[in-house]
DOBA-424679 format. One record per residue (C-alpha): residue in one letter; x, y, z. Coordinates in Angstrom, 3 decimals. Example, Ala and Ser with C-alpha at 12.3 -4.5 7.8 and 13.67 -1.06 7.14 Angstrom:
2
REC  code      east     north        up
REC     A    12.300    -4.500     7.800
REC     S    13.670    -1.060     7.140
***
This chain:
547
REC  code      east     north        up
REC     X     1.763     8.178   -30.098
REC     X     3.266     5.044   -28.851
REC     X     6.912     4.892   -28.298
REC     X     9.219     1.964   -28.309
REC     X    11.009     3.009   -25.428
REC     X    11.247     5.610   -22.247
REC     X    12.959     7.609   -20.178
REC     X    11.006     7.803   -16.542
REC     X    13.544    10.337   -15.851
REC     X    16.030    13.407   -17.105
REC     X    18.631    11.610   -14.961
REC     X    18.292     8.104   -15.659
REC     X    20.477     5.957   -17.215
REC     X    18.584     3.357   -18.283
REC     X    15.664     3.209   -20.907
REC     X    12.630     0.846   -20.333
REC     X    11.697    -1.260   -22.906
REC     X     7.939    -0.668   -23.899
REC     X     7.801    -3.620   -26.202
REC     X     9.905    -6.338   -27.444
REC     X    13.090    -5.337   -28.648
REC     X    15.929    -7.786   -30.856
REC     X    19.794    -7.646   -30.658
REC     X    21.332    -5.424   -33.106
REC     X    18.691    -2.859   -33.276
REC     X    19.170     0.705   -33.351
REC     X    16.574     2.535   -31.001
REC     X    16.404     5.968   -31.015
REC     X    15.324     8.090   -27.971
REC     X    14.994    12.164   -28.002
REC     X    17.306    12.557   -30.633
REC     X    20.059     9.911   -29.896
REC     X    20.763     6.263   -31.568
REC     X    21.128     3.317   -29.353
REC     X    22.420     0.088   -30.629
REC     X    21.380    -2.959   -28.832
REC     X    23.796    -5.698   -28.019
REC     X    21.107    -8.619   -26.812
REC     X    17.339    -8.646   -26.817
REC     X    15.779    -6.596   -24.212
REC     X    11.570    -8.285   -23.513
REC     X     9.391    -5.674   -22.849
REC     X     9.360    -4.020   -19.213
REC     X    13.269    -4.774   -19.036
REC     X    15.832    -2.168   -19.069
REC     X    19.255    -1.538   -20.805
REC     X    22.372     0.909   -20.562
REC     X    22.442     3.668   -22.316
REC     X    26.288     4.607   -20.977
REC     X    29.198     2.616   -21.129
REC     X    29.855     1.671   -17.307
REC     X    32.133     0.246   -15.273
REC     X    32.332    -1.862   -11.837
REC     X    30.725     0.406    -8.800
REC     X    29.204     2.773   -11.145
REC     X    25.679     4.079    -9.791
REC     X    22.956     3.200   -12.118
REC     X    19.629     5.847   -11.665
REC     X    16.118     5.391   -12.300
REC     X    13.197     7.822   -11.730
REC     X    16.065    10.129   -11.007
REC     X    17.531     7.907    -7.716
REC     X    19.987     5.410    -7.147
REC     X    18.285     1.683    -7.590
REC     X    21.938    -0.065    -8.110
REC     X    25.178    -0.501    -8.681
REC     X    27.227    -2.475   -11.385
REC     X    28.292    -5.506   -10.594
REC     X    30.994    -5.698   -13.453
REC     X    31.636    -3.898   -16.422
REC     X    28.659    -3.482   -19.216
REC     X    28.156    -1.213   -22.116
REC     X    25.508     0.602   -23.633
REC     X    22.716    -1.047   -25.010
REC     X    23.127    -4.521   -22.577
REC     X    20.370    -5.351   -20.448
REC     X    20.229    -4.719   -17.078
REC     X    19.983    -8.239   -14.792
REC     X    20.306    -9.852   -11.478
REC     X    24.346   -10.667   -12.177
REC     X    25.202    -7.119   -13.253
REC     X    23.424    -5.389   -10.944
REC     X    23.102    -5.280    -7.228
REC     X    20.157    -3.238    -5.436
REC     X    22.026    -0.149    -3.911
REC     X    19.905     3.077    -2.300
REC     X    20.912     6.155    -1.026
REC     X    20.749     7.123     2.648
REC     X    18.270     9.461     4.370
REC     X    18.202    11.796     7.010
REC     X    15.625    14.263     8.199
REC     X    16.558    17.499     6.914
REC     X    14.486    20.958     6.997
REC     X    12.751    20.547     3.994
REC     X    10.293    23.507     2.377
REC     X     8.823    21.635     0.090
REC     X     5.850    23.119    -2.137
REC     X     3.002    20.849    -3.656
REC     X     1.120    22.227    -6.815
REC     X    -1.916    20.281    -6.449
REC     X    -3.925    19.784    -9.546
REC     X    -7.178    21.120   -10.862
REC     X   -10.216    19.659    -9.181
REC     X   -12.996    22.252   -10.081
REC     X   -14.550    19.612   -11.933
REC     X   -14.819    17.709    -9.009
REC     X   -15.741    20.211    -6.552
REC     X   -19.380    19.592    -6.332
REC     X   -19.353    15.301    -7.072
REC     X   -20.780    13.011    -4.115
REC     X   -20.811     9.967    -3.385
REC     X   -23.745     7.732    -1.424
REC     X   -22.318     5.993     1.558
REC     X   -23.524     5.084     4.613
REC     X   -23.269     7.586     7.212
REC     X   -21.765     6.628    11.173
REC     X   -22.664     8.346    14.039
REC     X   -19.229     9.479    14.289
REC     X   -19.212    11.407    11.507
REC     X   -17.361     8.756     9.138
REC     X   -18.892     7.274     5.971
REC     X   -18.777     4.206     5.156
REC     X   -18.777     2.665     1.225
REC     X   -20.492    -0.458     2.318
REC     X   -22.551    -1.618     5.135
REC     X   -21.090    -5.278     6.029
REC     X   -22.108    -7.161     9.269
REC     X   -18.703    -8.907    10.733
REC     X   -18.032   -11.667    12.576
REC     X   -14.610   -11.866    14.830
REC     X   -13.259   -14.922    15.913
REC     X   -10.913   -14.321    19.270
REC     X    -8.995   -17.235    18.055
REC     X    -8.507   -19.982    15.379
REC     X   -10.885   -22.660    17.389
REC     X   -13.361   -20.536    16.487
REC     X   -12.968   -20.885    12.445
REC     X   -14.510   -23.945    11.781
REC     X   -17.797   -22.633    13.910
REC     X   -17.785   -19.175    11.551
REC     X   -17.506   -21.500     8.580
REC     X   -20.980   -23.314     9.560
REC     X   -22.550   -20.179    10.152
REC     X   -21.001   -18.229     7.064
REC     X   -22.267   -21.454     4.879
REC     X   -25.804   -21.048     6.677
REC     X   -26.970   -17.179     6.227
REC     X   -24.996   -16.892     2.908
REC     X   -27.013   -19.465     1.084
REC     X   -29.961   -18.526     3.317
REC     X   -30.029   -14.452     2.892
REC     X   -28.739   -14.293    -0.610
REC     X   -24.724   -13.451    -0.148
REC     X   -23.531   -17.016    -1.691
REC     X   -22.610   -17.139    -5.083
REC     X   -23.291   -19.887    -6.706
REC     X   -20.085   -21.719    -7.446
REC     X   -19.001   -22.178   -11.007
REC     X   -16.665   -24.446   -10.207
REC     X   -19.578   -26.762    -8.297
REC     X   -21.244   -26.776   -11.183
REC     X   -18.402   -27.825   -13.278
REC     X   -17.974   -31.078   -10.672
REC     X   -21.536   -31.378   -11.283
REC     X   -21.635   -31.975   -14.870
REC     X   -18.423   -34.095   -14.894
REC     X   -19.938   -36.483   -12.132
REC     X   -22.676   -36.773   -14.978
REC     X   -20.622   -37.622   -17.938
REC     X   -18.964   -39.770   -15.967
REC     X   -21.824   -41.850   -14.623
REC     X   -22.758   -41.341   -18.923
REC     X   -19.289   -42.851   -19.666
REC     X   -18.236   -39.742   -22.023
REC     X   -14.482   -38.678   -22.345
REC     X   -13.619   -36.493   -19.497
REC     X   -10.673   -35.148   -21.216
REC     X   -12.368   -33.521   -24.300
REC     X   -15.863   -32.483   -23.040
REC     X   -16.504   -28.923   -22.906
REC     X   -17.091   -27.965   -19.632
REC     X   -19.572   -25.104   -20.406
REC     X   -19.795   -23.025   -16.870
REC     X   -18.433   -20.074   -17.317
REC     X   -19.488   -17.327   -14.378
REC     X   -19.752   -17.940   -11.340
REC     X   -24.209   -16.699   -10.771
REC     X   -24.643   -13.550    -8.663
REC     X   -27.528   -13.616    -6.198
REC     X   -30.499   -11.407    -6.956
REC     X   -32.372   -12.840    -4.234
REC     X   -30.510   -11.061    -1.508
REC     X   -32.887   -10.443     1.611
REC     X   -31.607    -7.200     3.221
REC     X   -31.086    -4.859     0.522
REC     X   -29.125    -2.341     2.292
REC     X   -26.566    -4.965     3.740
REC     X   -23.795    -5.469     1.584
REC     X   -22.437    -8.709     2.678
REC     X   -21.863   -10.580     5.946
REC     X   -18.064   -11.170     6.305
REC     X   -16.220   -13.486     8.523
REC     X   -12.291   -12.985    10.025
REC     X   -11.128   -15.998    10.130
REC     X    -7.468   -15.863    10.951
REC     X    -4.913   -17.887    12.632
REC     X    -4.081   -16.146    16.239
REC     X    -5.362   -15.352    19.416
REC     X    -3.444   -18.357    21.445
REC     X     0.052   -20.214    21.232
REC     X     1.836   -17.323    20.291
REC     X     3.542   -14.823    22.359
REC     X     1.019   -12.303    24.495
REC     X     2.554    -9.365    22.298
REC     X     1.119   -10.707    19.133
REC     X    -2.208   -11.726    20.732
REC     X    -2.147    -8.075    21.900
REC     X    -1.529    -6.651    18.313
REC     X    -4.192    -9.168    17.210
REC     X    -6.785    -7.346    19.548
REC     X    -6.219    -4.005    17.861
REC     X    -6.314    -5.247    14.705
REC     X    -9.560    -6.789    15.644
REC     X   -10.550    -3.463    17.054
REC     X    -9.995    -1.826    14.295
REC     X   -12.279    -3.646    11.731
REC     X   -15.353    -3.619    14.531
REC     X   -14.993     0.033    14.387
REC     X   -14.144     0.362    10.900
REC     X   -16.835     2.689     8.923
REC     X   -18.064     0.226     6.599
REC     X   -19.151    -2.328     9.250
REC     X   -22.614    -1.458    10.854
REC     X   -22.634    -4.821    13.840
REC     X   -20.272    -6.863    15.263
REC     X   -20.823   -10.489    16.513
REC     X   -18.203   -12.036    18.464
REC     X   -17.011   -15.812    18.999
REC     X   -14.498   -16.911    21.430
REC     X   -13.713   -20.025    23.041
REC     X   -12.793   -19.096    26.654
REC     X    -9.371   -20.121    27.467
REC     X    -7.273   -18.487    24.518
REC     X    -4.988   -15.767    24.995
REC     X    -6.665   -13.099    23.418
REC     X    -9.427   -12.503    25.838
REC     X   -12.737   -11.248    24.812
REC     X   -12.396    -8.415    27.710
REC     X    -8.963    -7.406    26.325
REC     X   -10.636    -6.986    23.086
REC     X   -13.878    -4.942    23.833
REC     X   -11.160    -2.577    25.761
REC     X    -8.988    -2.244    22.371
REC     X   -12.366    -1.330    20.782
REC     X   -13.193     0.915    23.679
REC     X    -9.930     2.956    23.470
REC     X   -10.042     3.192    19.638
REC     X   -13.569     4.872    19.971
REC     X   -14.814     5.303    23.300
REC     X   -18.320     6.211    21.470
REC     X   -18.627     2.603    19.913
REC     X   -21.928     2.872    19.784
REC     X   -22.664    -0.699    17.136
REC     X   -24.707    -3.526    18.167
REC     X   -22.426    -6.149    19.228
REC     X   -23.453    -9.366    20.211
REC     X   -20.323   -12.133    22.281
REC     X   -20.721   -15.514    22.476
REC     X   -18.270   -17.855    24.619
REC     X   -18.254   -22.025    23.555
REC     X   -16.797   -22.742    26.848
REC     X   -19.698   -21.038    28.541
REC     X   -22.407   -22.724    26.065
REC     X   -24.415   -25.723    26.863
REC     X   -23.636   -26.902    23.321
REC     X   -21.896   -26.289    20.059
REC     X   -25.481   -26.302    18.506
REC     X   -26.729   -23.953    21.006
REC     X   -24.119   -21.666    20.641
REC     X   -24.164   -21.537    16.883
REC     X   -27.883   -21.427    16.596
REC     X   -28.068   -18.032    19.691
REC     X   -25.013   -16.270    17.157
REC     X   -27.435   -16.802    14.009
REC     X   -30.416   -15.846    15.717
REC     X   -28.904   -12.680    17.110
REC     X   -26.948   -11.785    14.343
REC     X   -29.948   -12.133    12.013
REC     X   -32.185    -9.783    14.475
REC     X   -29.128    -7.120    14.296
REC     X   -29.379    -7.704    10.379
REC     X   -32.777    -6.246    10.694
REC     X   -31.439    -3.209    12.913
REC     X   -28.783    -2.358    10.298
REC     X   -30.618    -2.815     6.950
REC     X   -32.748     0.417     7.849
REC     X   -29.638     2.455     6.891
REC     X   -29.954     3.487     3.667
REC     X   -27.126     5.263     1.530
REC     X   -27.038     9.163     1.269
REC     X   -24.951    11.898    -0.394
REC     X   -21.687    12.677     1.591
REC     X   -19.159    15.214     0.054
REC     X   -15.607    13.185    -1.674
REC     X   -13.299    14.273     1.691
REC     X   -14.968    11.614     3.124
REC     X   -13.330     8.958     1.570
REC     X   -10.493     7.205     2.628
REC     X    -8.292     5.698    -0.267
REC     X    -5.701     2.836     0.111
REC     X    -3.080     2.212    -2.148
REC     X    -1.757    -0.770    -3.145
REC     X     0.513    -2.912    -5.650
REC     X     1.350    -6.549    -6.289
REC     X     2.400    -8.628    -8.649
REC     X     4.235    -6.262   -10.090
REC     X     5.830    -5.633   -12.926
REC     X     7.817    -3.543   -14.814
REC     X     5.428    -0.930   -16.188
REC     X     3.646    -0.694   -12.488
REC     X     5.855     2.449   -11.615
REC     X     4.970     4.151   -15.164
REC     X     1.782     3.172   -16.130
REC     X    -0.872     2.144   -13.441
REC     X     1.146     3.618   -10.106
REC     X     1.437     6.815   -11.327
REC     X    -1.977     7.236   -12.333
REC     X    -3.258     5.979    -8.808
REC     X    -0.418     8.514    -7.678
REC     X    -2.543    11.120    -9.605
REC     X    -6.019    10.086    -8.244
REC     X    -4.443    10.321    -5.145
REC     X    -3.437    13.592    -5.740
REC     X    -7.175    14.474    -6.844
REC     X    -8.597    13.000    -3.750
REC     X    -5.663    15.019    -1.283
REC     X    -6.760    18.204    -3.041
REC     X   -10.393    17.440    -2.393
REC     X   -10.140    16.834     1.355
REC     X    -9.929    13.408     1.073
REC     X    -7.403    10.820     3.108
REC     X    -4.769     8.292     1.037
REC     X    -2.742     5.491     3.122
REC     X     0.318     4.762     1.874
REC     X     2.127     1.379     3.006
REC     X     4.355    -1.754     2.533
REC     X     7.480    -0.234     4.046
REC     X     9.809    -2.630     2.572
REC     X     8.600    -1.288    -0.783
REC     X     9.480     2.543    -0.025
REC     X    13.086     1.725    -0.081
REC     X    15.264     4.409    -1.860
REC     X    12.393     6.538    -1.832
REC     X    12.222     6.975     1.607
REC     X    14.047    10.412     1.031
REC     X    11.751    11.961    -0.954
REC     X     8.798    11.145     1.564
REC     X    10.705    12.767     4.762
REC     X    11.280    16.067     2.567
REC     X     7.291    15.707     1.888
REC     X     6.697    15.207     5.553
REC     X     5.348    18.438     7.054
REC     X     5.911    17.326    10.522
REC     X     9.073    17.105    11.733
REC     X     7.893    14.502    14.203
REC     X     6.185    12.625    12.044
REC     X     9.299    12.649     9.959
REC     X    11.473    11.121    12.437
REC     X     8.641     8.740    13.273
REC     X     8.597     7.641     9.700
REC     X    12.778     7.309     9.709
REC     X    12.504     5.232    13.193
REC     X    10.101     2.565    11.503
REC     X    11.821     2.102     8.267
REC     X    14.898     1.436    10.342
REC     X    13.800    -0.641    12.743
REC     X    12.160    -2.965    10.300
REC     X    15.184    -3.105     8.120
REC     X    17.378    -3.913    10.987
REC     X    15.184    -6.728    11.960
REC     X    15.032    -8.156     8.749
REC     X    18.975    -7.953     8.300
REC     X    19.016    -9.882    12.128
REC     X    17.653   -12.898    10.320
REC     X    19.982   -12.831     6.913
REC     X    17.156   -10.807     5.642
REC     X    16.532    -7.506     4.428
REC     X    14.483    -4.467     2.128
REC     X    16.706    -5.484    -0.464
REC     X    15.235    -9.284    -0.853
REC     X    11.880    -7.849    -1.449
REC     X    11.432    -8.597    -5.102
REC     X    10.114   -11.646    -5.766
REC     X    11.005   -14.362    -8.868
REC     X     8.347   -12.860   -10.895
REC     X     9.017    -9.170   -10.563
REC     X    12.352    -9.620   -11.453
REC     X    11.451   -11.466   -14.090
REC     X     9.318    -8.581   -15.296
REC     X    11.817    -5.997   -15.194
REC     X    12.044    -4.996   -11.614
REC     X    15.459    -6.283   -11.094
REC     X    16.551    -4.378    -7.654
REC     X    14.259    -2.969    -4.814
REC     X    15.170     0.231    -5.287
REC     X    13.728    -0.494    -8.902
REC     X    10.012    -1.803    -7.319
REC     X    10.224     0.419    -4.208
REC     X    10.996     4.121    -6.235
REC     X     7.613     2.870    -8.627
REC     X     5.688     1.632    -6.340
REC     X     6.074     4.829    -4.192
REC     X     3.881     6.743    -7.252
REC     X     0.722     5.293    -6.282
REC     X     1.151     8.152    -3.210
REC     X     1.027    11.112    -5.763
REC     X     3.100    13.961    -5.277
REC     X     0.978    15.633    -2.150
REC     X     2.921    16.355     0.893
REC     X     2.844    13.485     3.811
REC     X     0.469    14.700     6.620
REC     X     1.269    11.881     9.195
REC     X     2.721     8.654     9.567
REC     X     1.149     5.583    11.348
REC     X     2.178     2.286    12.903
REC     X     0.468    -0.767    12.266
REC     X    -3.218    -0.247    13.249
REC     X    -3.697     3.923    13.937
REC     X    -6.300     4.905    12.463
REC     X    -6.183     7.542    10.137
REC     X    -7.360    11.693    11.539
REC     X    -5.426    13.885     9.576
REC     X    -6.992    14.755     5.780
REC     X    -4.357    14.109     3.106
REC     X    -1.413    12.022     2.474
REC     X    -0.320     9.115     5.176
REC     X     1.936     6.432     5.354
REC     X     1.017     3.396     7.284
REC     X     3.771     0.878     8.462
REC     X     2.917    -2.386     6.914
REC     X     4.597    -5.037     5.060
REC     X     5.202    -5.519     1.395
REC     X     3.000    -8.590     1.534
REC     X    -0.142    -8.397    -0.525
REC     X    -2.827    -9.442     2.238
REC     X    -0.832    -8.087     5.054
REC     X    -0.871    -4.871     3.314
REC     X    -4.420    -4.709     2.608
REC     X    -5.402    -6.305     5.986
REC     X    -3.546    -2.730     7.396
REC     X    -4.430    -0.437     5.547
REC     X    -8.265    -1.336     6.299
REC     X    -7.147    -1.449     9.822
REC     X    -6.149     2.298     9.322
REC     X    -9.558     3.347     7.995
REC     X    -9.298     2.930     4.086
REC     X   -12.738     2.627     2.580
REC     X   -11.540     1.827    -0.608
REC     X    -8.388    -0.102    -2.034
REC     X    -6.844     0.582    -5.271
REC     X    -4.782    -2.487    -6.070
REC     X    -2.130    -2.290    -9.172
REC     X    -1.110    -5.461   -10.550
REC     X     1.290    -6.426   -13.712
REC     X     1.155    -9.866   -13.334
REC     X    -2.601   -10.430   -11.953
REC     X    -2.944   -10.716    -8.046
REC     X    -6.608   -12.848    -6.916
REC     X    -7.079   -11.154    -3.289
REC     X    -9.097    -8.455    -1.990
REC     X   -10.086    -7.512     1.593
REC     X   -13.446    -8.523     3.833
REC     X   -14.686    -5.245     4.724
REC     X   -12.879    -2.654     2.207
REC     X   -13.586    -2.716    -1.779
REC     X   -10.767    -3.452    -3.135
REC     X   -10.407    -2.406    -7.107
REC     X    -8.083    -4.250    -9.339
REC     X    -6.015    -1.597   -11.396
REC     X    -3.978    -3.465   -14.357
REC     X    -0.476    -1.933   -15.634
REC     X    -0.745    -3.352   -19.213
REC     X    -3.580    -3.968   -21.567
REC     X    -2.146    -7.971   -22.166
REC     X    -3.016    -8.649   -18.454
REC     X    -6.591    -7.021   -18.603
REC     X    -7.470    -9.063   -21.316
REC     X    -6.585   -11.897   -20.128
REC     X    -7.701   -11.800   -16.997
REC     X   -10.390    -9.763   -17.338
REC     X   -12.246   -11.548   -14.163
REC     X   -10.109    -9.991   -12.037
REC     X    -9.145    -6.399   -13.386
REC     X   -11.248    -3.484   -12.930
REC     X    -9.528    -0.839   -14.735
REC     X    -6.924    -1.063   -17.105
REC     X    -4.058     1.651   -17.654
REC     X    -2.118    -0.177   -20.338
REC     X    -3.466     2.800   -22.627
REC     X    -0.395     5.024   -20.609
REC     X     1.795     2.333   -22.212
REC     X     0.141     2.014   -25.664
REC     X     0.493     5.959   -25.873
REC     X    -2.949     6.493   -26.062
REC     X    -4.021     8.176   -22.750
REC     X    -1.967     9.999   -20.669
REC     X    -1.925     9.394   -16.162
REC     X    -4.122    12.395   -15.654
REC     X    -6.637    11.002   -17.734
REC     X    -6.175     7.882   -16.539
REC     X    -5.961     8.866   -13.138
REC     X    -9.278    10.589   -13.620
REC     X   -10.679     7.744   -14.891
REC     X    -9.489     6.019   -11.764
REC     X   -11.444     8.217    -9.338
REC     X   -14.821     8.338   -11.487
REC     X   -14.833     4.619   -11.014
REC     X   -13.903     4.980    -7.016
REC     X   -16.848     7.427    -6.826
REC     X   -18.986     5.055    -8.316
REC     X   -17.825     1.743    -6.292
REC     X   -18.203     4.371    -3.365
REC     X   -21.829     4.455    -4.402
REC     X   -22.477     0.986    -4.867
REC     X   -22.998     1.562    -8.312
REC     X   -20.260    -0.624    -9.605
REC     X   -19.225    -3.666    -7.545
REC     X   -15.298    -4.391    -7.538
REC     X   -14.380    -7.665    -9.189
REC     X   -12.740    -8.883    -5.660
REC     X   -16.213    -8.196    -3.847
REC     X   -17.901   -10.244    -6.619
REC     X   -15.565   -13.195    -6.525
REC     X   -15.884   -12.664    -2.701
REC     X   -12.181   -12.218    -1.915
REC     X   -12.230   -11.472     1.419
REC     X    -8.735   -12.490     2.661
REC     X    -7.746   -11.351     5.627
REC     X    -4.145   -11.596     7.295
REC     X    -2.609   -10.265    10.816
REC     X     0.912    -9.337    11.087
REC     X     2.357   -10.324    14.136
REC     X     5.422    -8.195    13.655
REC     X     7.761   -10.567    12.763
REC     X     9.735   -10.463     9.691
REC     X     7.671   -10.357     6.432
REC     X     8.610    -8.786     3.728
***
């Protein structure tokens, strides 16, 4: 049954607002009237106490602000009368006891991936290309151009075709401003010449020289990591010479990531080239010989604790935390109880629930690790006028999330419930089976960049308000908080969880629903709207403030 409004928690003292609500109605929740004093839009929340200058407001049973001066019941909650506020933390001897939920239905499900000699299983099988630094770009461009439309990865631009036909009503005189332009998808190859090689995907970035050594140094482990990541099969490097980021310094990063690195891996240095044709055409020609090496794997059965699941939200909005969040929180859960790994990140956006994660952090170390990097982080932000609590950006507040407390406490569902195994800085890879929390910003390709750094092998990406990205070598899937958004930007979205909202499915189903379509884009049975689109972005934190 749909409801007009809820209550995320016993606690709270706000209601959300599941649809459009006027001034002077009377809305009644669990057996009490409330009459409302302005309109209150969908996603937005009001007072449901009288309250008074200081007073703690609570939502999802926490502390997310404070009033700013004072309201009554039934006025909506906003940036003037309310001020982000969070409770402190503290590791504290915590027994805490996880009911995980029923997976016998599960128990036996596979998925095909490609298989590493290390054990790991990759979703995809993606040839890469690194850059050591930025001179490098426009070279990858040339050759990305070159063996996409070549080998059957390009697809063909909509949007080329739309300049197309309005070059030719304009050499026919017609009105440009009323035509039809009649393009409407962009045309997937079929034509594709190495059947078991998903894509060939290219890093270009913006480091590796003029920067301090530290961040060219943080730049070769990201690197590192995404040569050795599981769903890349061959590695061909291009480096200028001079830059900062050495190529040396960078097969060592790979070395001491996985001293069995055992992928075909070609280098090729411009200042060491007779040409910039020479050089180009030796990267092709070796790449395209390793192509041949790599499309003789072949996808086979591996058991679901092989996959690694990222979990991600942006563009937020205010259903994310009660619709689409919690149901990734409960296909997280799924996957934990099935062997499986989940990264947790974006820092910034675990603030005020950052005490509920130690108390779900079996290791005490770990626990203080997690403590030391939330702080840290926090401090530097506040060093620059900054801070966790300027996270929110004009369009999640204008969606309902008006503190970070608000976005952080929702956005923290998309972990589930399972306790926290381990906690990782920016770049360790993943080893321990279950729940972890990686150190990354809030940022949406930041966050994804990491998290693949970490291992993931697939992203689940929440959005309220539509977010275009997705990551070069990890499937990202586009998980929609509202039915409104997946209609109308149904190019984007995957899976929609507005039925949560519209009272017509409930998270475990959804959240069930969630991980039959993982298992499937595991298989290469469904292809993510991102990897269709071919949203590979791709962007290194150098440590600095981003929030």
């Amino acid at each position: 049954m749909k409801h007009r409004v809820l209550k995320v928690h016993p606690d709270d003292n706000v209601l959300v607002a599941l649809q459009d609500l006027k001034k002077g109605e009377t809305v009644s929740y669990n057996g009490k009237d409330y009459v409302l004093l302005e309109d209150i839009a969908a996603k937005h929340k009001f007072f449901i106490d009288d309250m008074h200058t200081g007073d703690k407001i609570t939502m999802y049973g926490v502390l997310v602000g404070k009033i700013q001066f004072d309201v009554s019941a039934g006025m909506r909650m906003t940036t003037d009368n309310t001020k982000h506020a969070a409770d402190p933390f503290a590791y504290r001897p915590s027994n805490y006891q996880w009911s995980a939920p029923d997976v016998a239905k599960y128990k036996d499900r596979t998925f095909n991936g490609y298989h590493r000699a290390d054990g790991r299983v990759g979703t995809a099988n993606y040839w890469l290309f690194i850059p050591t630094v930025f001179c490098e770009n426009r070279n990858l461009d040339v050759i990305r151009e070159a063996m996409h439309n070549e080998l059957g990865y390009a697809v063909t631009d909509k949007y080329k075709l739309k300049t197309h036909q309005l070059l030719e009503l304009y050499k026919s005189g017609a009105d440009l401003n009323s035509v039809d332009l009649n393009v409407r998808e962009a045309v997937v190859p079929t034509n594709r010449v190495f059947k078991n090689v998903d894509g060939i995907k290219f890093l270009n970035h913006q480091g590796g020289c003029g920067g301090t050594r530290q961040d060219a140094g943080v730049l070769g482990k990201l690197l590192a990591a995404y040569a050795d990541h599981p769903n890349v099969a061959g590695v061909t490097i291009l480096s200028l010479g001079c830059q900062n980021l050495q190529t040396q310094q960078l097969l060592d990063d790979i070395k001491e990531r996985n001293p069995k690195f055992d992928k075909p891996l070609h280098i090729f240095e411009q200042q060491l080239s007779q040409s910039e044709e020479q050089l180009i055409t030796e990267a092709i020609r070796q790449t395209f010989l390793g192509l041949i090496e790599i499309n003789k794997i072949e996808r086979k059965p591996a058991g679901l604790e092989h996959l690694v699941l990222g979990v991600k939200c942006g563009g937020s909005d205010g259903f994310s935390g009660i619709s689409a969040n919690p149901a990734v929180g409960y296909t997280s859960d799924l996957l934990v109880a099935l062997g499986g790994k989940v990264l947790l990140a974006e820092f910034p956006e675990l603030c005020g629930a950052e005490q509920d994660l130690i108390d779900r952090t079996k290791d005490e170390a770990a626990a203080k690790k997690f403590i030391r990097l939330m702080t840290a982080y926090n401090d530097a932000a506040h060093k620059v006028g900054s801070g966790f609590h300027m996270n929110p950006s004009p369009g999640n507040i204008r969606d309902g999330l008006i503190t970070d407390a608000i976005k952080s406490t929702g956005a923290a569902k998309k972990g589930g419930t399972s306790p926290v195994e381990d906690v990782l800085d920016y770049t360790e890879p993943v080893t321990k089976p279950g729940l972890n929390l990686v150190c990354t910003p809030g940022n949406d390709v930041e966050a994804t960049t990491g998290k693949a750094a970490s291992g993931a092998t697939l992203i689940l990406f929440t959005t309220g308000l539509g977010t275009p990205t997705g990551n070069p070598v990890c499937p990202t899937i586009k998980v929609a908080t509202n039915s409104s958004l997946a209609k109308r930007m149904a190019d984007i979205i995957d899976i929609n969880t507005g039925p949560i909202i519209d009272g017509e499915k409930t998270i475990e189903e959804m959240g069930e629903e969630i991980l039959d379509y993982c298992i499937k884009a595991a298989s290469g049975e469904v292809i993510p709207k991102a990897v269709l689109l071919n949203q590979d972005d791709f962007i290194p934190w150098k440590r600095g403030v981003s929030l």
